[in-house]
C-alpha positions in Angstrom: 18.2 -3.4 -38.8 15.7 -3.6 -36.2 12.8 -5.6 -36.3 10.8 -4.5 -34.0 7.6 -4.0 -36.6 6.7 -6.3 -39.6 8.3 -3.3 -41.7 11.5 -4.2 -41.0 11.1 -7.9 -41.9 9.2 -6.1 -45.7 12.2 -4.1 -45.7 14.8 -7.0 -45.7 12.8 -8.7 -48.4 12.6 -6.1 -50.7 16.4 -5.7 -50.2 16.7 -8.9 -51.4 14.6 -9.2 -53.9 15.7 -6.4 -55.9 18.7 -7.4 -58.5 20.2 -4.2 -57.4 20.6 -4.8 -53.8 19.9 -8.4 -52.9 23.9 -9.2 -52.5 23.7 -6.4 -49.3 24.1 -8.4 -46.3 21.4 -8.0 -43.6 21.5 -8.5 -39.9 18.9 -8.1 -38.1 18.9 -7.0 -34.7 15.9 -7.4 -32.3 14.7 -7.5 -28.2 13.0 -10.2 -28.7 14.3 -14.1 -29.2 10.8 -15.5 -30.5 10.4 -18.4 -32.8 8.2 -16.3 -35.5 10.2 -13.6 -35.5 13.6 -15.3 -36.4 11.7 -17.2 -39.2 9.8 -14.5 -40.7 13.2 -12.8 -40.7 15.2 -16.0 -42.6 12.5 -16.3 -44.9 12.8 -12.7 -45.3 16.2 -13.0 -46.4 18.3 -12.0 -43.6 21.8 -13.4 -43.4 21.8 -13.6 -39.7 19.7 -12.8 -36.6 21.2 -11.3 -33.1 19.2 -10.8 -29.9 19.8 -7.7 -28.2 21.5 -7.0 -25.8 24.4 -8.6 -28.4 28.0 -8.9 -27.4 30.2 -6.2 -29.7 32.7 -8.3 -30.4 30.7 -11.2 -32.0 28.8 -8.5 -33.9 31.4 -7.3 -35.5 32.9 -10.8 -36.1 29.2 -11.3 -37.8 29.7 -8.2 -39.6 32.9 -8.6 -40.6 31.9 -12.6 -42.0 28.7 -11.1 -43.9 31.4 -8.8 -46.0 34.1 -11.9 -46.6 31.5 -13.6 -47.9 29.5 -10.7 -50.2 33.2 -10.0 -51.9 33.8 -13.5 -52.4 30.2 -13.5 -54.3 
């Protein structure tokens, strides 16, 4: 998810704060490596935080580790 507007950091917490999808792991993927921005997005919720450009194969690794954990959950 992108968060290049405050609606994607309302979108991840309303993700997980509903019973019905809060265990969805979110990643959110933004231009911009600001302070505010990565905070807003943990308090949010979001399970992890990559500045684009991002490396593929470390995204999927994050990807991949999100999932692990969900079905461990």
């Amino acid at each position: 998810m992108s968060t290049n507007s405050a609606n994607s950091i309302d979108l991840c917490h309303k993700i997980k704060n509903d019973k019905a999808t809060k265990g969805i792991p979110v990643i959110m993927l933004t231009a911009k490596g600001e302070t505010e921005i990565l905070t807003k997005a943990h308090r949010a919720g979001a399970n992890d935080y990559r500045v684009k450009p991002f490396n593929l194969p470390v995204m999927i690794n994050k990807i991949t580790t999100n999932l692990r954990q969900k079905s461990c959950a």
